[in-house]
N, C-alpha and C positions, 0 to 999 in steps of 0.2 A: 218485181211487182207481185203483190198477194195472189195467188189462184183464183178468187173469189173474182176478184175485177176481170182478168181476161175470161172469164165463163161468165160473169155479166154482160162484159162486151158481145161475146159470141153470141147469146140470146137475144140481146137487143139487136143487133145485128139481121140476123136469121126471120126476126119476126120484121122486121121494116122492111126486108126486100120480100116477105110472102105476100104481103099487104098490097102490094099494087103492081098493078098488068103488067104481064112480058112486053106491050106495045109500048105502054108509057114508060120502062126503064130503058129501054132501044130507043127511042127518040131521045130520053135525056142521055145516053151516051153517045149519040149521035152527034149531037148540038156539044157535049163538052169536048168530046176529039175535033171538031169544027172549028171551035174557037177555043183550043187551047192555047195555042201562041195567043191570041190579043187578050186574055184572061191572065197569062203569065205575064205579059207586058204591062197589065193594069196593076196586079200586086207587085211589081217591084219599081215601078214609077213612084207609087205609093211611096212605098220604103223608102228610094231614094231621094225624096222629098222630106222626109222627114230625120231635122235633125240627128235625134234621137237613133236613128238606125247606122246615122254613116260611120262612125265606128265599125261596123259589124259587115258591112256590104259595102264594093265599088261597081262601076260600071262595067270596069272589066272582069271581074270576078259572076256577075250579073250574065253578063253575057256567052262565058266564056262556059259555065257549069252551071249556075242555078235558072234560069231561064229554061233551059233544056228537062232540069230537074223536075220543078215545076210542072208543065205539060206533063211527065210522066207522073208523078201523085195525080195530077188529077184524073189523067184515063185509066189510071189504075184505082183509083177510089171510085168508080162509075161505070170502072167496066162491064160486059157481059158475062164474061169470063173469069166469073169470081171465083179467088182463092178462098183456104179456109179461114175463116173471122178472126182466129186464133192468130193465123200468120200477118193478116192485114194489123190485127191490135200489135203485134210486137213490132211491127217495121212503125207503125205514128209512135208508139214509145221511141224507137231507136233517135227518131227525129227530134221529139222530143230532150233526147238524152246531149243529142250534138246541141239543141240551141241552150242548155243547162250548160255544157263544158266551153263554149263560145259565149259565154252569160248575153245572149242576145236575150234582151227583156218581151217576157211573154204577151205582153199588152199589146207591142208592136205588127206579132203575128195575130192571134186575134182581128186585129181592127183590119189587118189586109184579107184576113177570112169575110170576115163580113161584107168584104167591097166585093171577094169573089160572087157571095151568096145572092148579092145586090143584082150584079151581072150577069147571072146564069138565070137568075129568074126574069130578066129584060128577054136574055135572047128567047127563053121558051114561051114567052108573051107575041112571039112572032111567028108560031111554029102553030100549026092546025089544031089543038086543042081547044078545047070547047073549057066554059069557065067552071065548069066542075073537075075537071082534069087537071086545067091550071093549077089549081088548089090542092090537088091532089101530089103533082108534079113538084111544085115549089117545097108544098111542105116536106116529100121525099128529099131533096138535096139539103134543104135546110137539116132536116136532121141527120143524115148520113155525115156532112159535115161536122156538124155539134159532138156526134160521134166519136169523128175522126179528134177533133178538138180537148175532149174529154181524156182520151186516151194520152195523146197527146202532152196535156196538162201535168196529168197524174205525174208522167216519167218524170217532167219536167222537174216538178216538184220536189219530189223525192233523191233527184238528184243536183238541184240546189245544196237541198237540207246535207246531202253527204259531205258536198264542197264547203258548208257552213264549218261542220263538224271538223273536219280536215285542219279550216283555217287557225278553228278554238285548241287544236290538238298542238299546231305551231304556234299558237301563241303562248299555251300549259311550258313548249318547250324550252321558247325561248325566255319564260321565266323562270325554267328551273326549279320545276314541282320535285320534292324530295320522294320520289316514289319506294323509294329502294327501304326507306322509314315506315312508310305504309304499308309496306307489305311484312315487312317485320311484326307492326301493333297488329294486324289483321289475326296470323299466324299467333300469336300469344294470346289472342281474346278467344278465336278457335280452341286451343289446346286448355284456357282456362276453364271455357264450357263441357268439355272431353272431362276435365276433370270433376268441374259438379255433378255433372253422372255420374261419377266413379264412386264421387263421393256419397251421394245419393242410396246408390248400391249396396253400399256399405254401412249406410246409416238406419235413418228412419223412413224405412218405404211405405207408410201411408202419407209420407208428403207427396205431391204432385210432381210429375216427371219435369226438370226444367225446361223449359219450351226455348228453343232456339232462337226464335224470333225476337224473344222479348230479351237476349242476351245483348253484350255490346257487339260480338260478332254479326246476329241476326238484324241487327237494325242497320248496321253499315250496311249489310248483304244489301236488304229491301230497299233503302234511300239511296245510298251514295253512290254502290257497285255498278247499278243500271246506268247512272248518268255517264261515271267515267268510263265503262267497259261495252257502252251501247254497242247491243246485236254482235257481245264479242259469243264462238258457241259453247267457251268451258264455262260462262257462265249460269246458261241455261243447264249445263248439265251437273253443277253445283246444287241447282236449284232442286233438281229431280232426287238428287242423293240427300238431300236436307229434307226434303219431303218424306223420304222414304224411312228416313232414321227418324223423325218425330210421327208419323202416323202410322209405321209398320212394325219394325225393327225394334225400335226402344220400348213401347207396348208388350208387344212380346216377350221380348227378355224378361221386364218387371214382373208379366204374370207367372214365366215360369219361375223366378226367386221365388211369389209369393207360394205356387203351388208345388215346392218342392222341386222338381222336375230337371232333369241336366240343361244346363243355362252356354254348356262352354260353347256350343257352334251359334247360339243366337248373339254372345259375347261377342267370337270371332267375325262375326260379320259386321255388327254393331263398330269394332275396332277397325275393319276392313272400308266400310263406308266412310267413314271418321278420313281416314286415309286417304281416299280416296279424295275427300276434299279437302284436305290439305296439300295433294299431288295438283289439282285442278287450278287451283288456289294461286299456288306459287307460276304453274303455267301461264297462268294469265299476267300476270304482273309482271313477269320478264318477259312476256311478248310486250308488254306498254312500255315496258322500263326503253326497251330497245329500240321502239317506237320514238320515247320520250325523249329520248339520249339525241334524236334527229342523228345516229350512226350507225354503220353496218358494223356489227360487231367482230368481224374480222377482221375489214379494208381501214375501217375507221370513217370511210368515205360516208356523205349523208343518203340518209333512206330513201329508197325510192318514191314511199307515202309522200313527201312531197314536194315530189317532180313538176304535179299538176299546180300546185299552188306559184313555184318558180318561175313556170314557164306563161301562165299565165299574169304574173307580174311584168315579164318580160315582153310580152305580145302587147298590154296596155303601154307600156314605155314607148315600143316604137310604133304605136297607133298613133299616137298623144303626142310624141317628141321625135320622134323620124329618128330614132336608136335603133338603130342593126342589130340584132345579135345570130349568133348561129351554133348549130349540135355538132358534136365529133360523137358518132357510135364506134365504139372500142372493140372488137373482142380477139382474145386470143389465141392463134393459129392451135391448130391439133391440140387443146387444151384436152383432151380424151385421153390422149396417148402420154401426156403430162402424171395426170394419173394411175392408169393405169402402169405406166412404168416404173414409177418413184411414188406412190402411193398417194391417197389424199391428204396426208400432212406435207408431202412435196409441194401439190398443187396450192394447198392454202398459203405456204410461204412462197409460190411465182405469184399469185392474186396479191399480198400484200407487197411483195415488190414490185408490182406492177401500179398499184394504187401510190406508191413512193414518187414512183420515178414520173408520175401523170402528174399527180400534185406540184411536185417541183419543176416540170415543163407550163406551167399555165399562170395566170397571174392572182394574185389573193381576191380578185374581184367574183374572178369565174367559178361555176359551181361543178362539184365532180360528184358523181352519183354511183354506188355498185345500183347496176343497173338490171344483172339478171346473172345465173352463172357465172361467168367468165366475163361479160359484156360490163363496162364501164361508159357510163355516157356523160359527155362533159360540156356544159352550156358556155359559149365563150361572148361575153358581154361586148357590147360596142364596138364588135366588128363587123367587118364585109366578107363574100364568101371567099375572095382571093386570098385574104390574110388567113383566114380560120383554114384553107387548104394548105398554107403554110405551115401553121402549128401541130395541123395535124401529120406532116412530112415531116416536121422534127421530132414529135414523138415515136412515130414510127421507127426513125432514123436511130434515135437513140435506143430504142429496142433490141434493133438488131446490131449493136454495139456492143452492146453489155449484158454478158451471158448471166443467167441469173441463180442463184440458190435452189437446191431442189433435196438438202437436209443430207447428212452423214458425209459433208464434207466437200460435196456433189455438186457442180456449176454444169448448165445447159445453154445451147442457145436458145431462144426466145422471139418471138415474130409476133406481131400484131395486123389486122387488116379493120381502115378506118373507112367506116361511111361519112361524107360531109354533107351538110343541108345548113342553106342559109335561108333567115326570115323572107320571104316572098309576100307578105301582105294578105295571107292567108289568116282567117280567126282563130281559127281551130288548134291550136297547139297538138294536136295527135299528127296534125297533119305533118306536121316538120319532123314530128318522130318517125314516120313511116316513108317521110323522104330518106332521113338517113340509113334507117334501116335496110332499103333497097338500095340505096347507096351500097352498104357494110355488104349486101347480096352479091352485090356485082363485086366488090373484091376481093371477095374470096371466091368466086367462080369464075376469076379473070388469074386466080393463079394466088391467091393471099401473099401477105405482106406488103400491102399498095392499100395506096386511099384512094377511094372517088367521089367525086363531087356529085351531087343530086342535079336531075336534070333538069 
């Protein structure tokens, strides 16, 4: 989120609760701890009534964790005992952000806000205040809420728009944008503007300095670069070094040609910036290229960018079609000492046969991901947890078979310890990941080279 919004937040915040009496904020937090259970009960009635949400919510999920949830946002948005504004805006983003990665549709929480707002203004209609107070009272929750909402929204939003981009980036992939050509033309349109200065320098210097902008390099920059490399940060810093070489650096130079004066360190710099974004330049494009490739360019395995997009493909299958699938978290035992024994070119060829021998234990349906260092995490499509604890005892199994490559002729043995988590009917896709993961916790602190299943 910009700065700007969570220090609006905090001001609006700070001035709404100076506004009205320590009495009337103690009665309305009185009244919302009072009936926080039948006020949670009333928002997720709601929901569960409506189409549109059961996707997203069960009764037993209801019951079991957001019910409870629930009560707590509300006595904690009304408490006495207020946090800093700053920490209350970042936890409504956070929530925010889960019902963005869950694409629970924002319209549905909304309208169960407003049933809240509806009900807290009933109960405090019952409560000793007098009809100036009411007014007073109502409009404080009403807009604490709206608040809460705004905040809320923002995350929300904003992190739609990343999943949007994510999805446009697998689509770039799976058509096989020729990036590896574009970053070539980019690279030769740079170096041919490097040259009209040169040329420039050498010619007729009361022509005007070639402007960047108006080059073919500078017009990609400003148009097309933003789209493809959105909020990537060598581009911003491209930007600074183009700025700097058209309104400081090249200025400079021209005047000292014209006044005589030693030109070589305003040269070298002028060359040195030049450089500089051409080093930036190509940075950026092989971090896309390898983005684009949808591969780890070591394992060969697909990027982790996205995981979020597979997993949530997966979670609508078995929402929609009652399809199973489940995670095997990978990683491999004292991969440190891998290293440091046998060096990082060891390690990189045990990860690539490690990536071999996963691939060819799983089936062409399932997805295998380098998942972090050492960790490989692999989505196994259309099953149940007993089988997916299966496959992952065969891959373990076959691990500790076959000693592996570690360079200069050198075979080791090799162990892996596998977390399992199958779909449970959860929205959330982070969530299965962090079953496994504490899965993967527990066997390596149960002694590594074992799987266990999430509980």
């Amino acid at each position: 989120m910009k700065h700007s919004k969570i220090e609006d937040f905090a001001a609006d915040w700070q001035q709404l609760h100076q506004h009205i009496p320590e009495a009337t904020k103690k009665l309305i937090s009185d009244t919302v701890n009072r009936h926080a259970p039948d006020l949670a009960t009333l928002f997720y009635e709601h929901m569960l009534a409506d189409k549109e949400a059961k996707p997203y919510i069960s009764h037993d999920v209801v019951s079991q964790r957001l019910h409870a949830s629930m009560q707590g946002w509300l006595r904690e948005l009304f408490s006495l005992k207020q946090q800093d504004p700053k920490e209350i805006y970042k936890y409504q983003c956070h929530v925010g952000v889960v019902h963005a990665r869950i694409q629970m549709p924002i319209s549905l929480v909304l309208r169960g806000t407003r049933l809240l707002k509806q009900a807290i203004t009933g109960y405090l209609v019952g409560t000793e205040l007098d009809r100036a107070g009411l007014v007073q009272a109502t409009r404080f929750v009403s807009e604490v809420m709206e608040l809460s909402m705004s905040a809320m929204t923002d995350s929300y939003i904003v992190n739609v728009g990343k999943s949007v981009r994510t999805d446009e980036s697998y689509r770039m992939f799976a058509l096989g944008q020729n990036m590896l050509a574009e970053r070539e033309r980019q690279r030769a349109a740079l170096s041919e503007w490097a040259q009209h200065i040169l040329l420039h320098l050498l010619g007729d210097e009361a022509a005007g300095v070639p402007e960047m902008r108006h080059s073919e390099f500078g017009l990609w920059l400003q148009h097309k670069a933003s789209i493809i490399f959105h909020e990537a940060p060598e581009l911003e810093r491209i930007r600074v070094c183009v700025d700097r070489l058209e309104r400081k650096l090249l200025p400079s130079l021209i005047e000292k040609r014209r006044s005589g004066g030693d030109a070589r360190a305003a040269m070298r710099q002028v060359e040195a910036d030049i450089g500089e974004v051409k080093f930036l330049l190509t940075g950026l494009f092989d971090r896309f290229i390898e983005v684009e490739s949808g591969r780890d360019s070591l394992t060969r395995l697909l990027n982790r960018r996205y995981l979020p997009t597979i997993l949530m493909r997966e979670l609508a299958l078995a929402r929609n079609s009652d399809v199973p699938f489940a995670i095997l978290l990978l990683d491999i035992d004292h991969f440190k000492n891998i290293n440091d024994t046998h060096g990082h070119d060891g390690g990189d060829l045990v990860l690539q046969q490690a990536a071999d021998l996963v691939t060819s234990s799983v089936r062409v349906g399932d997805f295998i991901f380098r998942y972090g260092g050492e960790e490989l995490l692999i989505v196994l499509v259309e099953i149940g947890k007993e089988q997916a604890l299966q496959v992952a005892e065969t891959i373990r199994e076959r691990f500790a078979a076959e000693p592996m490559r570690v360079g200069d002729g050198k075979m080791m043995p090799v162990t892996v310890s596998i977390g399992v988590a199958a779909y449970n009917g959860h929205p959330d896709y982070e969530r299965i990941v962090k079953d496994a993961d504490d899965a993967l916790y527990r066997a390596k602190n149960n002694g590594r080279n074992r799987c266990e299943l999430a509980n």
